[in-house]
DRENPA-3360 file (N, C-alpha, C; in nm, 2 decimals, always signed):
BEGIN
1 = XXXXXXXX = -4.64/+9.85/+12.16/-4.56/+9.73/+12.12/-4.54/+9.73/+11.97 ~ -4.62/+9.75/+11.88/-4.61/+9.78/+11.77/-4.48/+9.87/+11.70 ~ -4.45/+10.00/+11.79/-4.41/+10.12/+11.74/-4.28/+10.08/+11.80 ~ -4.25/+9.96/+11.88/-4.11/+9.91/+11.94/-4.09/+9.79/+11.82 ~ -4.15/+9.76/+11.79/-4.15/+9.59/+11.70/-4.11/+9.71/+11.56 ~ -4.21/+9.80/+11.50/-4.13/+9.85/+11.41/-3.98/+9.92/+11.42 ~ -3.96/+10.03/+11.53/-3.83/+10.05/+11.51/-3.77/+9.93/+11.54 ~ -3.76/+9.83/+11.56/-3.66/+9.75/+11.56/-3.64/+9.71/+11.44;
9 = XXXXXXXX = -3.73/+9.71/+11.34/-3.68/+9.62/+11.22/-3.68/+9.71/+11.10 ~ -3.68/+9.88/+11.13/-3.66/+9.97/+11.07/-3.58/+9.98/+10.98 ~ -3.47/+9.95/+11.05/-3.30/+9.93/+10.96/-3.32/+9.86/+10.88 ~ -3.36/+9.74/+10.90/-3.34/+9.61/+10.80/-3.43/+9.67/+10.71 ~ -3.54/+9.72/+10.73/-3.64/+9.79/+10.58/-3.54/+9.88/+10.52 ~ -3.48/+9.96/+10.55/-3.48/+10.06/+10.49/-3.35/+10.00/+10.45 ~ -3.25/+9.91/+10.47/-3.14/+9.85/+10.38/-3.19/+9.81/+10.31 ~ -3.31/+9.69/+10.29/-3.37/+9.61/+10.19/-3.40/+9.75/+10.07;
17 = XXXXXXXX = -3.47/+9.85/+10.11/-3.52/+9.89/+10.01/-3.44/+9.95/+9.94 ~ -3.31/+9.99/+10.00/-3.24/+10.08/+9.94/-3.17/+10.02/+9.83 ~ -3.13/+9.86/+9.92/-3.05/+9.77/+9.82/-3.15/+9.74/+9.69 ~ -3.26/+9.73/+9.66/-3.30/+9.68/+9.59/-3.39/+9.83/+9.45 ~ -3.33/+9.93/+9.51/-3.33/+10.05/+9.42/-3.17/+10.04/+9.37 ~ -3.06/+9.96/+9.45/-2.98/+10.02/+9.41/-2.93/+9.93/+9.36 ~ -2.94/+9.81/+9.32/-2.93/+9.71/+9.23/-3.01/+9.67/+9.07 ~ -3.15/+9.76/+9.09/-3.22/+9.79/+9.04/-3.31/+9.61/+9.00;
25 = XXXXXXXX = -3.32/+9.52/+9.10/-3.35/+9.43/+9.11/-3.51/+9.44/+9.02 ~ -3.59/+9.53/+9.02/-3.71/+9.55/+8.99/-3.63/+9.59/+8.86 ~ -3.73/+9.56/+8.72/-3.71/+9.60/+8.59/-3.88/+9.69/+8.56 ~ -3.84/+9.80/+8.51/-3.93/+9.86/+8.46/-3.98/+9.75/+8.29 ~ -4.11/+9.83/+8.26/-4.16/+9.77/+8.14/-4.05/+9.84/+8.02 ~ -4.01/+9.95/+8.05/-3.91/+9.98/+7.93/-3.77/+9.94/+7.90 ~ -3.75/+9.96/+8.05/-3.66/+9.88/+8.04/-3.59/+9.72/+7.99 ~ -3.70/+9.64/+7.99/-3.73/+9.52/+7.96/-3.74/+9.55/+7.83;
33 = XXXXXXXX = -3.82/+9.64/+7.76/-3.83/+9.61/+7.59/-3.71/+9.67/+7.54 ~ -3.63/+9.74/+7.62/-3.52/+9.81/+7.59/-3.39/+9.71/+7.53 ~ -3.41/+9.60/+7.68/-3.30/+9.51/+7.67/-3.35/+9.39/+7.57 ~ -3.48/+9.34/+7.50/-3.56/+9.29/+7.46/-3.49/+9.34/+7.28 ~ -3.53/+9.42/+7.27/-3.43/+9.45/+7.16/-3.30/+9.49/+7.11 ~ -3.24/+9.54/+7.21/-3.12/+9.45/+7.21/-3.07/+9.33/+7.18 ~ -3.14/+9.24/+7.23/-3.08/+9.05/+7.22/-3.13/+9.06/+7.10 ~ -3.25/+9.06/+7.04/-3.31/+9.07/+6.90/-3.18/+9.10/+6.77;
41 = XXXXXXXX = -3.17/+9.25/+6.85/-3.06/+9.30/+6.70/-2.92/+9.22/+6.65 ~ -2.87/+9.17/+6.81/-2.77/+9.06/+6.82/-2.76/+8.96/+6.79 ~ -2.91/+8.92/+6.79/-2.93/+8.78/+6.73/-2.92/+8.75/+6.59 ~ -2.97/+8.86/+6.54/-3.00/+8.90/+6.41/-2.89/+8.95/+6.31 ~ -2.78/+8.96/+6.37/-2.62/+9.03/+6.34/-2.56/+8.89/+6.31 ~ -2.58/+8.76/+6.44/-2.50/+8.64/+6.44/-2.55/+8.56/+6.39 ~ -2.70/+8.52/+6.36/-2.77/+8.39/+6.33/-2.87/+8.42/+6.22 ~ -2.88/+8.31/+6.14/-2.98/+8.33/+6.01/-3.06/+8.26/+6.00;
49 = XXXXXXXX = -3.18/+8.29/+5.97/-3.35/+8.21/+5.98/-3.35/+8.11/+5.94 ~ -3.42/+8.07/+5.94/-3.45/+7.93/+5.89/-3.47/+7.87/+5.77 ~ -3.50/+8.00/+5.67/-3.51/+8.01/+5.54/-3.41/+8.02/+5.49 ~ -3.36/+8.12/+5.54/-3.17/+8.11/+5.49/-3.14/+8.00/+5.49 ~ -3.13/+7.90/+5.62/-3.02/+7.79/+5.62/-3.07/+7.74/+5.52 ~ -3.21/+7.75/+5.48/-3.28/+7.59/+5.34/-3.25/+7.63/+5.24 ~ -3.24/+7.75/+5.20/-3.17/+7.86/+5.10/-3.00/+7.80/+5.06 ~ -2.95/+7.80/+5.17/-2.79/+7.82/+5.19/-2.76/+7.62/+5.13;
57 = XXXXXXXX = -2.86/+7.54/+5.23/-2.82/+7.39/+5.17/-2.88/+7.35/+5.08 ~ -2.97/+7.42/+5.03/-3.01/+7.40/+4.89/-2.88/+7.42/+4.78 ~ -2.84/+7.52/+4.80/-2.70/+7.51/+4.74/-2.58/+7.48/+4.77 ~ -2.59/+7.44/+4.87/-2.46/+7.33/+4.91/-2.51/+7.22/+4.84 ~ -2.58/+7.15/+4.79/-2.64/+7.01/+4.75/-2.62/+7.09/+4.60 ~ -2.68/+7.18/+4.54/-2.62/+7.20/+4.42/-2.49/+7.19/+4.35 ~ -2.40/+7.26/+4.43/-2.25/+7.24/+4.45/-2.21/+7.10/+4.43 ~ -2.26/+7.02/+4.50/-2.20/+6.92/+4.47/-2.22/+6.83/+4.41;
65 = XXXXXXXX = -2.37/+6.86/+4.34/-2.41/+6.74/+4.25/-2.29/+6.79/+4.13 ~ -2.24/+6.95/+4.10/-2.23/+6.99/+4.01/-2.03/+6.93/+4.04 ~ -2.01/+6.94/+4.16/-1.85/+6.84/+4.12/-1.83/+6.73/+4.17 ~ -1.97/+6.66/+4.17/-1.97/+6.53/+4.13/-1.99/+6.47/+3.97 ~ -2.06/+6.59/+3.93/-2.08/+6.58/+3.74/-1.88/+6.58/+3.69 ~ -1.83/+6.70/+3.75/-1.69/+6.70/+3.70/-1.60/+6.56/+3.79 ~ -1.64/+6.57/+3.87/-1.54/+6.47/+3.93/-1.55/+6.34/+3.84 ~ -1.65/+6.29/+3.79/-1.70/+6.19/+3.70/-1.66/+6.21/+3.54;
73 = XXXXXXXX = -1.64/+6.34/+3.50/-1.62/+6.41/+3.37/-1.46/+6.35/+3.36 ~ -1.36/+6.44/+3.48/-1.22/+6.43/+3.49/-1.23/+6.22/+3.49 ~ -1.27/+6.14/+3.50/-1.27/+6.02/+3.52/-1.24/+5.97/+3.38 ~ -1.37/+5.99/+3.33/-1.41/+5.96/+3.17/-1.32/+5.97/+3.14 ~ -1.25/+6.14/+3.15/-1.15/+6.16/+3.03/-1.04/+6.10/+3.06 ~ -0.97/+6.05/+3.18/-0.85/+6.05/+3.22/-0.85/+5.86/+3.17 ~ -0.96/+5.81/+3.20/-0.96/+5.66/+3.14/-1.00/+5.64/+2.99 ~ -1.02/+5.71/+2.89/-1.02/+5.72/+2.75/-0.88/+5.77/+2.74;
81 = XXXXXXX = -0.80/+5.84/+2.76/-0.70/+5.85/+2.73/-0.60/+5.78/+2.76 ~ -0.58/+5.70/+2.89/-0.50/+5.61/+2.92/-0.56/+5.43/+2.85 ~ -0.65/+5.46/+2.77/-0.69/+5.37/+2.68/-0.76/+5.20/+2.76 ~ -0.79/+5.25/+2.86/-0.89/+5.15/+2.93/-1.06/+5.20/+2.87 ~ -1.07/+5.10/+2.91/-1.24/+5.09/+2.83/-1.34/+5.04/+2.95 ~ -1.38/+5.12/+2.97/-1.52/+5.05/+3.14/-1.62/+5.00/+3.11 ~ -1.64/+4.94/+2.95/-1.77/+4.88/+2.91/-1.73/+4.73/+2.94;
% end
């Protein structure tokens, strides 16, 4: 009974297994570090750390203190010469 219970369900093993070599459903260890660095390098091509961004809006805030200095400069001058007085 055994040796009738397995060929019966023969086929369905031996499609499962084939399908699943042929999909490659199982990932080897290398393969995983393979594709593991990949995403890394991609990441690292499109997105910048963390340090960068505090780097990057540290000088965005510099930027602007510095033309808000001129935006306030062009003010001064433009109301001393049109002869208004803001005191």
């Amino acid at each position: 009974m055994d040796k009738e219970l397995f060929y019966k369900y023969a086929p369905i093993l031996l499609i499962s297994i084939a399908l699943i070599f042929q999909y490659n459903l199982f990932v080897t260890p290398e393969k995983l570090e393979h594709t593991h660095r990949e995403i890394l390098s991609e990441i690292s091509q499109v997105y910048i750390t963390k340090s960068e961004f505090g780097n990057v809006k540290e000088q965005l805030a510099d930027i602007n203190k510095k033309i808000d200095k001129i935006y306030d400069t062009l003010i001064k001058e433009r109301s001393s010469q049109d002869g208004f007085n803001n005191n």
